[in-house]
C-alpha positions in Angstrom: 0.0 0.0 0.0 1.6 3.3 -0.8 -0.6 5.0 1.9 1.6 2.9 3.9 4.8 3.2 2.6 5.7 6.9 1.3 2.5 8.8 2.7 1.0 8.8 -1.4 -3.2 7.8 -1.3 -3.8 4.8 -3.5 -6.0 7.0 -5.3 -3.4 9.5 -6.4 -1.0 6.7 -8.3 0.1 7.5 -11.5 1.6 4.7 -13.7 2.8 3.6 -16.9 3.5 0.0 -18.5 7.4 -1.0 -19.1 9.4 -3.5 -20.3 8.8 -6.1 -17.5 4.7 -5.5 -17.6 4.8 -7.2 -21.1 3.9 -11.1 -20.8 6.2 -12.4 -23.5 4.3 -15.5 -23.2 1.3 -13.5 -25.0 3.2 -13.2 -28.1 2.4 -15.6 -31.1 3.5 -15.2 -34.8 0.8 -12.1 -35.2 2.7 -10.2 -32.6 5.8 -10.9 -34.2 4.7 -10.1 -37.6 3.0 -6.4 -35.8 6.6 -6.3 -34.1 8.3 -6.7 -36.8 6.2 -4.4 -39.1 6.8 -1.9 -37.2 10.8 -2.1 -36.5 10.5 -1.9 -40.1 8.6 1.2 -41.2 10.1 4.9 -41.5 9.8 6.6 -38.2 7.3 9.5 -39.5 5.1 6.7 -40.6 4.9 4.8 -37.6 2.4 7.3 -35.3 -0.5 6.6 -38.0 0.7 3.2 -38.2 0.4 2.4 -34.5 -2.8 4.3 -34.1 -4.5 2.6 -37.3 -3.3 -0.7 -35.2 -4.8 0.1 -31.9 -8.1 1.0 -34.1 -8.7 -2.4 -35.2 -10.1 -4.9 -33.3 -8.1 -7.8 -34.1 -4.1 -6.3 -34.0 -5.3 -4.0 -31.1 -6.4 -7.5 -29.1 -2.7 -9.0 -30.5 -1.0 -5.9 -29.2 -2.9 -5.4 -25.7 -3.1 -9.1 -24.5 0.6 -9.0 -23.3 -0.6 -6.1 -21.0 -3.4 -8.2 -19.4 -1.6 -8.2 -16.1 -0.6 -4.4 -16.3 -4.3 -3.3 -17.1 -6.0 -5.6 -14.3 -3.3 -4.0 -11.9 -3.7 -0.5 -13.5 -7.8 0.0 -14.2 -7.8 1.1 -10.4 -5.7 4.1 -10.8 -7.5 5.0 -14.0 -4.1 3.9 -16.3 -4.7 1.6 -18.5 -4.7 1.4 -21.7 -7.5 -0.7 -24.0 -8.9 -0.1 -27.5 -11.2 2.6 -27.3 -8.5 4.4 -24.7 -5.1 4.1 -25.9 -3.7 6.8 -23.8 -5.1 7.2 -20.2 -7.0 10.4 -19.3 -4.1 12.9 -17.8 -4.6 13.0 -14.2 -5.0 16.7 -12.2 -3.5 18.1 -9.2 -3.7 21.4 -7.5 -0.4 22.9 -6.6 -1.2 26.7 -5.2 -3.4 28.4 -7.6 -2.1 26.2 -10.4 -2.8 23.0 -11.6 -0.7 20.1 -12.3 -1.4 17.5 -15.1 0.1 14.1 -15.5 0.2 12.5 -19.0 1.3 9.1 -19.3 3.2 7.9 -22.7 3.4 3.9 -23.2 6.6 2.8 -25.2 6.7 -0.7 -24.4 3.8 -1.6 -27.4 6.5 -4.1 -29.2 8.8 -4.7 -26.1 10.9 -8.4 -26.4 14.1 -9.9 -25.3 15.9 -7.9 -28.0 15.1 -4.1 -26.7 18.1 -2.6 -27.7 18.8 1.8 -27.2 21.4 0.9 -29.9 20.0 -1.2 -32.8 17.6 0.6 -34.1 15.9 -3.0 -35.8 15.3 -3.6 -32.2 13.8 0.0 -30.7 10.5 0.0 -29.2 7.8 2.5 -30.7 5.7 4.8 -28.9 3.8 7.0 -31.2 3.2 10.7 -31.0 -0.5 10.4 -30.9 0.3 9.5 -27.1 2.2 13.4 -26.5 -0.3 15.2 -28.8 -1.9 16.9 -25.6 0.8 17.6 -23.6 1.4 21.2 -22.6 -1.6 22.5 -25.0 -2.8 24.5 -22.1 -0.2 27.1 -21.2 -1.9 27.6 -17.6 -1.4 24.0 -16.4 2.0 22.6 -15.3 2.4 19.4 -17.1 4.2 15.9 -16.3 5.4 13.7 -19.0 5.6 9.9 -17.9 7.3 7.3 -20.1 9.1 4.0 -19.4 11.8 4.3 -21.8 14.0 7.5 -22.2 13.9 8.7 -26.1 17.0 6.8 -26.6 15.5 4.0 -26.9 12.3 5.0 -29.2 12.6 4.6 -33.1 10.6 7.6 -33.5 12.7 9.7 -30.6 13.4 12.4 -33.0 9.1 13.0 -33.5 8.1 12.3 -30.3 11.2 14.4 -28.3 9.6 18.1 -29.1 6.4 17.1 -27.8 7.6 15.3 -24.0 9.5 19.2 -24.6 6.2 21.1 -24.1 5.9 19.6 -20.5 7.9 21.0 -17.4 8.9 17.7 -16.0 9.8 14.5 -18.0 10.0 11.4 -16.1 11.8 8.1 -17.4 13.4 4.8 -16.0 14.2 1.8 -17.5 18.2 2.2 -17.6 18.8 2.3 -13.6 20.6 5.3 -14.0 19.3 8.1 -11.7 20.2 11.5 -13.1 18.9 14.8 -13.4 18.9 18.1 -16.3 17.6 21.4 -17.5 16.9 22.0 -20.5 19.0 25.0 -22.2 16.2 27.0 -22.1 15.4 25.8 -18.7 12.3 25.1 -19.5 11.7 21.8 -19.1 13.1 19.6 -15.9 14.6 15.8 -17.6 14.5 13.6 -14.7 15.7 9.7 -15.1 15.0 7.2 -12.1 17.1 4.9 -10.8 16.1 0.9 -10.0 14.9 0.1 -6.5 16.2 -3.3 -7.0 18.3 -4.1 -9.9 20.0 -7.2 -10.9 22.7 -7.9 -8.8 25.3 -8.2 -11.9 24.9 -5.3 -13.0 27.7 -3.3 -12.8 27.7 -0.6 -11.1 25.0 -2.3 -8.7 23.3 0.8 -7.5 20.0 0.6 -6.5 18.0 4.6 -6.5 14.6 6.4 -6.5 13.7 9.5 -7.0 11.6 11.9 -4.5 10.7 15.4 -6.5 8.5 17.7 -4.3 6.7 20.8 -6.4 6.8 24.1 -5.4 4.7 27.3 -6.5 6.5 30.5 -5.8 3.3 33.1 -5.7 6.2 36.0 -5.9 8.0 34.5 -8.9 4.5 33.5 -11.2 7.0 32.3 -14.0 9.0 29.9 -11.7 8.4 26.1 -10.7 10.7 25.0 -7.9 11.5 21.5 -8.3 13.3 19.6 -5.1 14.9 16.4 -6.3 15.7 13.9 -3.1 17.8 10.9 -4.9 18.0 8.7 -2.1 20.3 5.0 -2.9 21.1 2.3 -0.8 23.0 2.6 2.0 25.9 0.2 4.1 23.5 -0.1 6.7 21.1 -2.0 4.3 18.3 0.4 3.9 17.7 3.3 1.4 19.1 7.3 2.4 20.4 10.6 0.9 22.9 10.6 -2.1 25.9 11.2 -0.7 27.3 11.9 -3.8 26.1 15.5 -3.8 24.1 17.4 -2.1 20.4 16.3 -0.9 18.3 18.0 -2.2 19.2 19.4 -5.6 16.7 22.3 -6.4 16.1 23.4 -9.5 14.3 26.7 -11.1 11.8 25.5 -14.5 11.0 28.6 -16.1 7.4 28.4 -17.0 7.1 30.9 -19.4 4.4 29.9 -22.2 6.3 28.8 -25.8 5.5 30.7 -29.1 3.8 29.5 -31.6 6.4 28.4 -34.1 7.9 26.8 -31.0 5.0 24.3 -31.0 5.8 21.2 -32.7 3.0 20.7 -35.5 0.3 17.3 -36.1 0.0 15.6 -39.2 -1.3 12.6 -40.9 -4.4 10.6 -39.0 -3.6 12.2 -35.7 -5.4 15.5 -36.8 -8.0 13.6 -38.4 -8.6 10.7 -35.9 -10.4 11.6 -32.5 -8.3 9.0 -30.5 -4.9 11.2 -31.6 -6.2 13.1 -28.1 -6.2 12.3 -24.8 -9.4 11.8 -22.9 -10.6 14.6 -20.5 -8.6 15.2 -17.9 -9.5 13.1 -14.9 -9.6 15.1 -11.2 -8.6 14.0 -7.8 -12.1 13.7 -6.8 -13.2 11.9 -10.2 -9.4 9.6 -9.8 -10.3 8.7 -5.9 -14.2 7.3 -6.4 -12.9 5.3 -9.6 -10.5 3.8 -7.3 -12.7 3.3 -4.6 -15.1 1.5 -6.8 -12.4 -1.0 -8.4 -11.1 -2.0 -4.4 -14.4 -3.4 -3.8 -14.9 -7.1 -4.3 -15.6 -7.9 -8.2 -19.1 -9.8 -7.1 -20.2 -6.7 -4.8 -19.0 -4.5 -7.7 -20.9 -6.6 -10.1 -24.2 -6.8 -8.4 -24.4 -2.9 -7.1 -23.7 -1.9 -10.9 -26.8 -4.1 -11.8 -28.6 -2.7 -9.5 -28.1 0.8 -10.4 -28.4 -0.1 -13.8 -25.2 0.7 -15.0 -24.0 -3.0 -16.4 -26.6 -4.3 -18.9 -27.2 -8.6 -19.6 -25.2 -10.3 -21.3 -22.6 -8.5 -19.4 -18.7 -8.5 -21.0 -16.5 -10.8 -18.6 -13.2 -10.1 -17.1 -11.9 -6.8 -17.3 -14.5 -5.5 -19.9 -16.7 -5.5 -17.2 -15.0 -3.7 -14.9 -14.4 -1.2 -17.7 -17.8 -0.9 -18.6 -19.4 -0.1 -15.6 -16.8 2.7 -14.6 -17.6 4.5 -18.4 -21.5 4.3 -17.9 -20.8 5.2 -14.5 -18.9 7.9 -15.8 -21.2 8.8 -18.9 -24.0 9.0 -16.6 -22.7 11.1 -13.8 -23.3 8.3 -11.2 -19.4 7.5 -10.7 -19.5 9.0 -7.2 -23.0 7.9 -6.3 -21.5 3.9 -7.3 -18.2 4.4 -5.0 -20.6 5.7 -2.3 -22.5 2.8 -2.2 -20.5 0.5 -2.5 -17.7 1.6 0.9 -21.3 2.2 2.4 -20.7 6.3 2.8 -20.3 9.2 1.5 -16.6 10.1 -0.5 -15.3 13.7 0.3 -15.2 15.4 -3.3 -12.3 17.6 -2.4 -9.6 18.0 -4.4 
């Protein structure tokens, strides 16, 4: 429980799928043939390509199953990703008089044993359809989330200017904790570390990241981010860095970008809806969807029937559960379900 463990509500999670959330036992020869396809095509065409994919039934089923696990795990926090949402609904936080949105960009769509941040026959593929919302309102502080750093991305160069537009970009995958500003100190590049890496890796170094946000009302154009790296220490538990200073603040200058500054859309994302991200989801909105996927699946179930909101025949599995949090949703009725079902009222604060 994170409540537990760093102080974080369950119901303010963020996450994103990597490498090692991808059952490789899910993929068959049409995964490999979608895999391949893709390590194949030119980079500019591979956005439309992966979005035309996820819009068709059977390849977005062949890409998804390997995320079974992830999505089962992540439906609770309001991150996962199916075929009529391939990019989770950025999540909102207040900070001051501002607000902080989190956008989540998946890049582990044709992860495999061969990942490679060198070959580029073996990249992964993300698609810029995932970015396309980032940092399009100039009064919200965004947060970029992604697995893999652009290294690693066949399509790095596209996607790159649009993780840009946000004021915080947050990576893993390479166990290397490290931290920069962007030359025009706009934009805060922070990699994490690995909690528990292999043991031959060399050097063995096991990091995390804690950033804390600050909102200076007397500088309006300056986020303060504190970065606490903390690694593991002689006496067998994690503290401070000690190879610099704890904490490392840094000054993001959020002053809004020009236009020609913007990078532009093209092909099927400005024609194709799903190019966008849902609406932004709220605290209040992210905390009742979570308290309605911690209740037991038959209570869930049968209150849902109840209320109407999960028509016969019903979808099985996790189409279930994703079906009665959109109608819930669609109706308005999201908080009136979570209510009913922890037997109270939720607090709709922020």
């Amino acid at each position: 429980s994170s409540d537990l463990l760093i102080g974080c509500p369950n119901d303010k999670v963020v996450c994103v799928p990597g490498n090692h959330d991808v059952d490789w036992t899910q993929h068959d020869l049409s995964h490999e043939a979608l895999r391949q396809q893709l390590r194949n095509l030119p980079p500019e065409r591979l956005s439309d390509k992966l979005l035309a994919l996820l819009g068709s039934e059977p390849t977005c089923d062949t890409l998804l199953r390997p995320f079974d696990a992830y999505n089962a795990f992540a439906l609770a926090y309001a991150c996962d990703i199916s075929h009529d949402v391939p990019v989770w609904a950025p999540k909102t936080f207040p900070l001051g008089p501002r607000t902080v949105q989190v956008h989540g960009v998946t890049s582990a769509w044709i992860s495999d044993v061969d990942d490679s941040a060198d070959d580029d026959s073996y990249r992964l593929v993300a698609g810029v359809f995932q970015a396309a919302s980032i940092g399009t309102d100039p009064e919200v502080i965004s947060i970029a989330m992604c697995h893999h750093p652009p290294g690693w991305l066949r399509d790095r160069d596209l996607l790159s200017p649009w993780l840009n537009q946000a004021r915080l970009v947050l990576t893993g995958h390479e166990h290397v904790a490290g931290t920069y500003l962007s030359g025009d100190e706009r934009t805060l590049h922070v990699a994490s570390g690995a909690v528990n890496p292999s043991r031959v890796e060399s050097p063995w170094a096991p990091a995390y990241n804690v950033l804390e946000l600050y909102y200076d009302s007397e500088r309006a154009d300056i986020l303060r981010v504190r970065v606490h790296t903390q690694t593991w220490q002689e006496r067998a538990e994690f503290g401070p860095d000690t190879s610099a200073k704890q904490p490392r603040e840094f000054l993001v200058r959020l002053v809004p970008r020009l236009r020609d500054e913007t990078p532009r859309l093209g092909g099927q994302l400005d024609a194709d809806s799903k190019s966008r991200a849902p609406e932004p989801i709220d605290s209040a909105r992210h905390r009742h969807a979570y308290a309605v996927m911690r209740a037991s699946r038959d209570l869930r179930r049968s209150m849902a029937r109840e209320m109407g909101l999960l028509a016969d025949p019903a979808p099985i599995g996790l189409a279930a559960d994703r079906a009665i949090l959109l109608e819930a949703i669609r109706s308005g009725r999201l908080s009136e379900l979570a209510a009913n079902l922890v037997g109270g009222t939720l607090d709709d604060a922020g």
